[in-house]
N, C-alpha and C positions, 0 to 999 in steps of 0.2 A: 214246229207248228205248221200246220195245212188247213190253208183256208181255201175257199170256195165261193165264186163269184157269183153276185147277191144282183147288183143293178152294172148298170154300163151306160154314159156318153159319150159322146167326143166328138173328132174331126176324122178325116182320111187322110193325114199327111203325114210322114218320116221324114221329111228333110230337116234337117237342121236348123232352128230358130222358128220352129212350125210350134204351138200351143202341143201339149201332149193328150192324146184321149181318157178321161177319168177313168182309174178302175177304184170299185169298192167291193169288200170280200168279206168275208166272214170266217169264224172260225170254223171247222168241222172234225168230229173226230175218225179215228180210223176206216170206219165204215160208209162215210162220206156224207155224216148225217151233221147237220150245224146243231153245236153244241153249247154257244154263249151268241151274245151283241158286239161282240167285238170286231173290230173290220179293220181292212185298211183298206184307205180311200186316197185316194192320189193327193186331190186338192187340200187334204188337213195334213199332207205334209211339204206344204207351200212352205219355202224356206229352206228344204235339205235337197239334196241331189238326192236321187233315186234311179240307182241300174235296176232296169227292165228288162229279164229275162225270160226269151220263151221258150221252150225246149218240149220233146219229147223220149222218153224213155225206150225205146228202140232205135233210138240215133247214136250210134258210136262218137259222133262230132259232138253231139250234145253233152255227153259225158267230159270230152274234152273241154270242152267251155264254161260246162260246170266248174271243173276246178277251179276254172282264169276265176270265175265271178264269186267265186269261196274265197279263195287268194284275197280277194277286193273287199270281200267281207270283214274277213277277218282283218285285216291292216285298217280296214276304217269304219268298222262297224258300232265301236262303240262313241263313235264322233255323234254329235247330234246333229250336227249338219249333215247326216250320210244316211241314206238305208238301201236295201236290196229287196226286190217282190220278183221270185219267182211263176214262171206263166207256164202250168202243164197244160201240153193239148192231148192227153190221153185217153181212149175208152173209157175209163173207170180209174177213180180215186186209190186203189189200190195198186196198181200202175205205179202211179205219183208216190204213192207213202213207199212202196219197194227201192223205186229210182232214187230219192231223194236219202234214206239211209245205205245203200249201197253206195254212191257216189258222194257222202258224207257232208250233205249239204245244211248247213246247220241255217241257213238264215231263210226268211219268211216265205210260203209257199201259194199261190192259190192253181186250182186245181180249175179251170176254162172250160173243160169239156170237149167231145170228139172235134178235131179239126173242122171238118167242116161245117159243126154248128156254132162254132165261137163267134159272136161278132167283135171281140179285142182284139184279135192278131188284124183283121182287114182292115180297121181302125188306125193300125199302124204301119199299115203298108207293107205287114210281111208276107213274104209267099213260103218263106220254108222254115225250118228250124237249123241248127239254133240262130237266135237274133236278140241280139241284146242293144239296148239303148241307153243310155245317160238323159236324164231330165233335170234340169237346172234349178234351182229353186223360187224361178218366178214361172216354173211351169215349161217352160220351153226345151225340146228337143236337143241336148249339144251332141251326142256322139249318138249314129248310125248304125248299125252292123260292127260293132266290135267284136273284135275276134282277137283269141293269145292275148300275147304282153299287153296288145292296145287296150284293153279292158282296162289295167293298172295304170297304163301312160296316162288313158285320157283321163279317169277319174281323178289320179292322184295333178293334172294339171288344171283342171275343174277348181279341184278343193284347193289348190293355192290361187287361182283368182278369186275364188268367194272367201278368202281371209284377205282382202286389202287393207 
């Protein structure tokens, strides 16, 4: 699925224990035209973790991290307490849909638009790709820049404090 970002609020923070900036997306089909009402919206998934990925499709490192956060997909995807939204910064939706079956990314996508006109990455204080982040399920920021194994370490130590 490839969605495409519909509205946007937030804060300017990434630190850790900062509130996370909303995003709400929609769905779109191949051609980057929205094709239902369906979204994902950060706040109506108050209650699960959610890794924040941002990437772009010309980044060799991106790809690399794709996998760590496929990995993390797939081991806890079907948890209810867990999901994944990827964040393309690419020219054009097509871009996104090549990168994302090439580097065999099965879990949810939205599609941000040229770097420099996104306002969700400045939102989260990123300056580069890739950047991935953990959001807790009262909303709040717990993992920073994960990178490699850290992606599974910290999610999978995440999900055993929110099972107390």
């Amino acid at each position: 699925m490839l969605i495409v970002l519909v509205a946007f609020a937030g804060c300017a923070r990434q630190a850790p224990g900062f509130s996370a900036p909303m995003l709400r997306a929609g769905e779109v089909d191949r051609e980057g035209r929205l094709v239902n009402d369906d979204e994902f919206v950060l706040s109506e998934n108050r209650g699960k973790y959610v890794l924040v990925f941002f990437w772009m499709a010309d980044s060799h490192l991106c790809r690399v991290q794709a996998g760590w956060v496929q990995r993390a997909w797939e081991r806890f995807g079907g948890r209810d307490d867990f999901t994944v939204i990827g964040l393309s910064l690419d020219d054009n939706p097509s871009e996104t849909i090549r990168f994302t079956e090439a580097a065999g990314m099965s879990f949810p996508q939205a599609y941000l638009g040229k770097w420099e006109f996104d306002q969700v990455r400045p939102a989260y204080g990123t300056r580069g790709v890739p950047a991935v982040f953990l959001v807790n399920p009262e909303g709040k920021i717990v993992g920073v820049n994960l990178r490699d194994g850290e992606i599974l370490d910290v999610v999978t130590e995440q999900l055993k404090v929110g099972k107390k």
